[in-house]
Structures are given as C-alpha cells and as structure tokens.
N, C-alpha and C positions, 0 to 999 in steps of 0.2 A: 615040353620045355622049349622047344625051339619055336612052337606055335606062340609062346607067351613072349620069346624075344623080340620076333618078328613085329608082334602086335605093339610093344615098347617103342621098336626101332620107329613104326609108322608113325607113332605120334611125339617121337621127338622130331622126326621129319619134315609134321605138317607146321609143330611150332616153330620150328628154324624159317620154315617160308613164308611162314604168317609175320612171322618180325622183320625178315627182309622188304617184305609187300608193305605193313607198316610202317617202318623206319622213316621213308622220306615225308610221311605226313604226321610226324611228330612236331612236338609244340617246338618253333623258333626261336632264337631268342630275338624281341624284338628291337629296330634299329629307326633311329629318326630318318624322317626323310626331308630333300630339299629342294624346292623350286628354283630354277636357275632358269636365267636368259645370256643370250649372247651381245657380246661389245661389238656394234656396229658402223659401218661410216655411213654418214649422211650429213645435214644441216642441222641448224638450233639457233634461236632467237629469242630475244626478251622484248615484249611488247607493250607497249601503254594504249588503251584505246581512246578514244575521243569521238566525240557527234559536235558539229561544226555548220555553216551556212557558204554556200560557194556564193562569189561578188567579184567581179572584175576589179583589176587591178587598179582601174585610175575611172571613177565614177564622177563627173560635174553635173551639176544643174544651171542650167542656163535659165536668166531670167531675164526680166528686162528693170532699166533705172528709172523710164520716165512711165507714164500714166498714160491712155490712150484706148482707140478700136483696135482689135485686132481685124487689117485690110485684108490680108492675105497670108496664108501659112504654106511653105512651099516645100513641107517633107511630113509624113506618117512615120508611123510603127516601123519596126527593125529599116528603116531606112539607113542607107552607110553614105555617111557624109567625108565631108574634106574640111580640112583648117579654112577659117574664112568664109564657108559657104554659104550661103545665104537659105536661113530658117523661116522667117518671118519678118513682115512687113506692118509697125504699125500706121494710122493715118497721122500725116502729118500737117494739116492744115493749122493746126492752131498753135505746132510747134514752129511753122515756118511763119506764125504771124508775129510771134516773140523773136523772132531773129528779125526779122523787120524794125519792128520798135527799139529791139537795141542799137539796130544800125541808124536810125534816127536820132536816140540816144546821143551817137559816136559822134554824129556829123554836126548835133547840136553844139556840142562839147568844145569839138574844133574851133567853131567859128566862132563858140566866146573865147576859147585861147586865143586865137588869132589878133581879137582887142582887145583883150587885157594884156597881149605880150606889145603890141603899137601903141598904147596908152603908156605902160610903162618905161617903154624908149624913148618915148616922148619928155613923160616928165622925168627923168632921169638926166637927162641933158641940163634941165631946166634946175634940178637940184647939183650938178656937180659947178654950173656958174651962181651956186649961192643964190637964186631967184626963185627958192619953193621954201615954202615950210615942212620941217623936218616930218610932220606929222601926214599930207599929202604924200609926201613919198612913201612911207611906210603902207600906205593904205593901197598905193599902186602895183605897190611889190607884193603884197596880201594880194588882192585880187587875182595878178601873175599867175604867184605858183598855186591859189586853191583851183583857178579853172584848167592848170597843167592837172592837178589831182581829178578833177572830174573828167577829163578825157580817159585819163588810166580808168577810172571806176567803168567809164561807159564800154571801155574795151572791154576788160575784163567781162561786161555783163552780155557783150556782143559772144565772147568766144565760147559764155557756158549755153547761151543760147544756140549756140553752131552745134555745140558739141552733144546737145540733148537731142538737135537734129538727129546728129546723125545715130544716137541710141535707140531712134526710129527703126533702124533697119539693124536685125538681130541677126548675126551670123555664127558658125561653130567655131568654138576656139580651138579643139581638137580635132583628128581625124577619129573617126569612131562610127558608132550605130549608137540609131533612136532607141533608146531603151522605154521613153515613156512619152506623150503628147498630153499634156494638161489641159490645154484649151483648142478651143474652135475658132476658125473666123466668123468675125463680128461678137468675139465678146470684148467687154471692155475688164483692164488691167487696171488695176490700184498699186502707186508704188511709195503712198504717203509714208506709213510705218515700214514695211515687210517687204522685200524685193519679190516678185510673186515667181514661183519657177514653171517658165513655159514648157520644157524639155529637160529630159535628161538620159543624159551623150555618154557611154561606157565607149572606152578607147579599144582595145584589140581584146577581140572574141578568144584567141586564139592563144592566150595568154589568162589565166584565171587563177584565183586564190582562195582558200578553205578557212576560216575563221573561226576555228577550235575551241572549246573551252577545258582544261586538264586540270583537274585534282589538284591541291594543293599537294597532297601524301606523292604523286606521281611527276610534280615539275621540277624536281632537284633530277630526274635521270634527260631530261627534254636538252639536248643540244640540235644548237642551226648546223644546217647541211643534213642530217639523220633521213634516212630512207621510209618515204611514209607509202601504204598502198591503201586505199579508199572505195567504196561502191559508193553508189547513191540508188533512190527507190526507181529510177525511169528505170535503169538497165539494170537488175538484180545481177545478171549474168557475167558483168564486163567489173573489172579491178581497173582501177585508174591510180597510177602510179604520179609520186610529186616530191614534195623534200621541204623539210623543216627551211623556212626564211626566215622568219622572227619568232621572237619568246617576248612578250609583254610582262613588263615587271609591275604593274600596276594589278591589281588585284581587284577580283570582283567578289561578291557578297552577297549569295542569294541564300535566304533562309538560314542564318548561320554557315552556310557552305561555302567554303574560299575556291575560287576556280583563279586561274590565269588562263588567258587569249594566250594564243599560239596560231600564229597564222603560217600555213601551207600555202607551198607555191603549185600549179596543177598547172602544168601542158594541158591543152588544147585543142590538138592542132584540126579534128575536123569536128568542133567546137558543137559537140554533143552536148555539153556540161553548160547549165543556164544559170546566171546570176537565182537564186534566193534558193534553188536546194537545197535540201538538206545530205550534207554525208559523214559516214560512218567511216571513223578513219581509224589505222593503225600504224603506230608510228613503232621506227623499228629500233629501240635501245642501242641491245648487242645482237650479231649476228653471222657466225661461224660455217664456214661451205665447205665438204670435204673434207670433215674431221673426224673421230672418234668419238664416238657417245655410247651411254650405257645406260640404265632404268634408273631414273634418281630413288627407285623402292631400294636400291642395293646399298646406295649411302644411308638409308635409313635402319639397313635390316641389323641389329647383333643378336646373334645365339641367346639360348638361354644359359643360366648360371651352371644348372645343372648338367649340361652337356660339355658347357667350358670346364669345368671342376671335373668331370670322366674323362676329357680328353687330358688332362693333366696330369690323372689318375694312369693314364695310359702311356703316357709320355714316360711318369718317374719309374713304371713298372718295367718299358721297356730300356730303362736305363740313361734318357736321354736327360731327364729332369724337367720339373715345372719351369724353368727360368728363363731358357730361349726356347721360343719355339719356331720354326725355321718357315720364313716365307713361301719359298717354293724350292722346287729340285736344284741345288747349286744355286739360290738366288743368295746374293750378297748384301742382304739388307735384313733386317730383324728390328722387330716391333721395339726392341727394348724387353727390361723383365718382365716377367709374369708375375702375380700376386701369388704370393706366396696359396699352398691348400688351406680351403677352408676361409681364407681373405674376400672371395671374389663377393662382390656387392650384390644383393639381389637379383637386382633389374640386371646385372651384366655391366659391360662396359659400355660408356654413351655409344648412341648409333653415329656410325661413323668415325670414330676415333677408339681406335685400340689403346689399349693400357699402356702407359711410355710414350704414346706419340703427341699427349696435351701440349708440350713445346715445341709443335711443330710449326713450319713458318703458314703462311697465309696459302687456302689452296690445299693442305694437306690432308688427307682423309684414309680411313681404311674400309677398304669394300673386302666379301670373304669369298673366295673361289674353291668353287671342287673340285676334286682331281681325283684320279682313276680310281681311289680305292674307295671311294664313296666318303671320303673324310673333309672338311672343309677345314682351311689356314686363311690368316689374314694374309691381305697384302696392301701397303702401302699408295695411294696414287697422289696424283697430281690434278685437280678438278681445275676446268677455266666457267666457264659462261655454262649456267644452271638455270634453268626455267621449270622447277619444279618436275616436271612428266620424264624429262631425261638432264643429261649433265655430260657434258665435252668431257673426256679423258686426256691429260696433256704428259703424262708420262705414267706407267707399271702398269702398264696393260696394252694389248693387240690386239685390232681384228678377230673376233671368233673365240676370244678367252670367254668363260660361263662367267659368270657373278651368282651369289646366292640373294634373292628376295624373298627369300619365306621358308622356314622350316615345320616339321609334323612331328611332335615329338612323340614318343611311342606312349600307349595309353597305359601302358602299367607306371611310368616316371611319371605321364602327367599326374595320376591315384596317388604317386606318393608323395609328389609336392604338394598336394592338396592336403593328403594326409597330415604331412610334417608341420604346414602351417598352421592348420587347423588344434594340432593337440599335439603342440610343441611344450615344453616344461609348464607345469602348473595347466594346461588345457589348453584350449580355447581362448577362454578367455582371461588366460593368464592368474585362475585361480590356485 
C-alpha cells in the first residue's frame, strides 16, 4: 500500500514539473506590432531642378560699319582689353580718298556761294531803286539760297565721309575678354547688307549667369532672390552656389512642352565657370535649418479598423468609453469623438487626419506615437515645410518622441479579416 502511494505520489510529481517546464512556451495570445522612428532636428528643403547654359552677363559683338582689308588685328583669344582700345585696323586708302572728294565737294560749294551771294547784293541794290525787273531778282535770290543749300549738302557729305574714316579704326567699347576673333588680317569685310561681327567682348569673367529652363507645373513656386546650388560637367566634385535674378514671363514651346527662362546669377570669382556650359541647377523653394522633422511615412501611416475597433473595445471595457480617447499622459488636447462601435470605415480613418480633426486649420495633421505599454494614441501636430521623405514638426511633438510608420498585425486577425470579407452574409459573392 504504501509502495502504491509512493509510485501515485512520483507521478503526480513528474506532472506538476512537466507543466511548470511547459507553461512558459505555451501558445500567446498574439499582439500587432509597430515600426517607429524618432523626431529629429536637422534641415529640410523643397527643390525644383533645372539644366540651363552658363553666358556672361553683358555679351557684344563688335563689328565694323564700312567695307575694306583687314590691315592689321591687334588682339587674339581670351585677350582682356580696355574701353576704347584699339582691336583692329582696316585699310584706308580709299576711305581717305572720299574724304578728299568731299572736301572738294565743300570748297566747290563755297565759291559758288560766295557769287551767287555778290551777284545777289548786287542786283539787289539795283532792284530796291526800282532799276531790275521783278523777275531778275527772283532768279538772283534762287540762285543765293540753292548754292547756300549745296554747301550744307557738301558738308554734310564731308562729315559722313570723316566719320566712315574714322570706322576705319575698330576699338572696344567695353572693358572685357576676347571671347571670339572671326577674321584674319588681310581678309576683306562686306558691310553692304549685314554689319559683319569681327569679335566678340564678354565684360567681367568674374561675374556670370545660368539660363535655366523650368516647367511650367514648377514656375508658380520660382521667386527672385531664392538660393540656387549648381555643378557643371568640368568639376563633377565642386557646387557652385548663386540666386534667382530673373523669372521670364515669356514662355517657350518645345514639343507641346511649356518651359519659362529663369536666369541665375553665379559668382565667379576665380572664374572657373566658361560661357556655353552646361549646369545642373537646384533652386531652393523652402528651406528650414535647425528644426524638428519626422518621417513623412508617419503622416501617411493609420491603423487598421480592426485594431482601432479593439482598442475601443478596450477603452468601453475598461470603463473609459469609445468617445474620447485621451492624447497622452495629462495631455490637454483630444482628437474630438470617436465613431461610435462598429461605425469605423473600413480603410480607417484618412492617413493623417484623426476622426474630428477634418476642421482643423491649415498645417494640421495626426501622426500616432507609442508608449510604454506597447499601445499607440493619436496626437495632434502642427506640420510646416514637407518634402515628401521627411516633414518640419512646428508644434506636438519633441526631440526623441517615436512616431508610428508601420504596423504587423497578428496573423490570426489578418485570417479573420480575410475570412469576414471573403464569406460575409450571402458569401463571397454576395449570394
């Protein structure tokens, strides 16, 4: 008898320690889980890009007005000239021989004035003591003023003749660099139709400008003064910083594509940067230094229904009710009601905006944070400058607070949503 207790007692013994030994690796109940990041400080920016052509600011072509040899050319390639300086030389022998001719012209001119104005004093005299026929004086005084008018004429052809002279001798009209030399000495220049351009003068190296083309969809955010940074293909490695100068309102039209000019101003100053590159610019919108940011996946992220609807279910069980559900520990702000059970919409509530807060002003949004017990609550923020990948925080949140971007809901809920939908009243398909 006691042999038979013993043997009882042993194997109630082993089963008490087999369930203690088992107990901890019994089935769980399973619980969703959620991906969170932290609110950070740093920068943020909204940017438009553009591909543009770099071109000095003040570009002339010099050319010349008269027709001739070119004698002598007295500057090359990137040569840095001065205002006035002397370019080129053409031959002027046959311009100096039409300033001759007109000053012949001149001297001609004179000396018929000279007797038609002595002829006229003459018979002028003669006509006021009533001793000329009216008709002799008239013809005196014609004669007079038309050889006054042929002096004027032959001046006048004297001074275009000076002045083509001196078109002979081509000088800079800016200070600047030889950006181009078009001809040689001893070719000859035609200026019948087309002024022909010998050179062309870019004023300060040191000083240059981007010539952009931007989007119609992207020139309503393009303000002047806007912070632009740029590469170009010479120095892959180097940013070159500049700033919105103009927005051209005129519209271009390539292939159905509307673009607007937008021209960049670009320092220079050890004038790395060559008229006709090409650069890649990015022009800077908005842009926040030193502020608060969070993952813009967090304004996108809402729970599912199912989880919102358990948490509700857990709310009126613990007594608190579906109706407020309370921001944070002591926080004084509330979403507004809750949808009544069994109300909540499918999809949830839009991302980003909690239930009650659609009247909220411009900027308002709800991001959901966890907290110690593993539970996640909305809260309220204030977003400024969003660029998609992150989003400024400008009030309901700090430094180091988690946000939720992603949840895992447990795979027995996920079977039964799938269930419920699938062979909800009448089936599937609704038979």
């Amino acid at each position: 008898m006691k042999k038979k207790v013993l043997i009882i007692s042993g194997i109630v013994l082993v089963l008490a320690v087999a369930i203690l030994i088992l107990k901890p690796f019994g089935k769980k109940a399973a619980v969703a889980t959620f991906e969170t990041v932290k609110v950070t400080n740093g920068s943020i920016s909204n940017t438009v890009t553009a591909t543009g052509t770099i071109a000095a600011i003040t570009s002339i072509s010099v050319g010349t007005q008269v027709s001739g040899i070119l004698q002598h050319l007295y500057v090359k390639f990137n040569d840095r000239v001065k205002k006035g300086q002397l370019l080129a030389q053409l031959d002027t022998v046959s311009l100096k021989a039409q300033l001759d001719q007109s000053q012949s012209q001149v001297d001609q001119a004179k000396a018929q004035l000279n007797f038609e104005e002595a002829t006229y004093k003459r018979l002028k005299v003669l006509y006021d003591k009533q001793l000329l026929a009216q008709s002799d004086y008239d013809q005196a005084l014609y004669n007079f003023e038309n050889s006054r008018a042929s002096l004027n004429n032959a001046l006048s052809a004297l001074s275009r003749a000076q002045v083509n002279l001196n078109y002979a001798t081509i000088t800079s009209p800016i200070d600047g660099v030889v950006l181009n030399k078009a001809v040689e000495e001893g070719q000859t220049v035609a200026a019948s139709f087309n002024t022909p351009t010998l050179f062309t003068i870019v004023n300060d190296l040191t000083q240059m400008q981007v010539q952009t083309s931007v989007d119609e969809a992207d020139i309503g955010k393009v303000k002047q003064d806007q912070r632009v940074e740029f590469t170009v293909d010479a120095y892959p490695d180097m940013k070159f910083e500049g700033k919105v100068s103009e927005v051209r309102i005129q519209p271009v039209t390539t292939n159905n594509v509307v673009t607007y000019t937008v021209i960049l101003s670009a320092p220079n100053p050890e004038e790395k940067l060559m008229p006709g590159m090409t650069a890649s610019a990015t022009i800077y919108i908005e842009e926040k230094a030193n502020t608060l940011l969070m993952s813009g996946k967090a304004l996108r992220f809402t729970p599912g229904a199912d989880y919102l609807k358990k948490m509700m279910d857990d709310m009126a069980k613990a007594g608190g009710g579906p109706r407020n559900m309370a921001i944070g520990a002591g926080g004084p702000n509330a979403p507004g009601p809750m949808p009544a059970q069994g109300s909540m919409p499918a999809g949830g509530p839009p991302a980003g905006m909690m239930p009650g807060m659609e009247g909220a002003g411009k900027g308002m949004k709800t991001v959901w944070m966890k907290d110690s017990n593993g539970m996640i609550h909305p809260m309220p923020v204030t977003i400024g400058v969003d660029n998609g990948s992150n989003v400024e925080v400008l009030t309901g949140l700090k430094e180091g607070d988690e946000v939720v971007i992603s949840m895992t809901e447990p795979a027995s809920s996920a079977k039964k949503s799938v269930k419920k939908s699938n062979n909800g009243p009448g089936g599937p398909f609704g038979m």
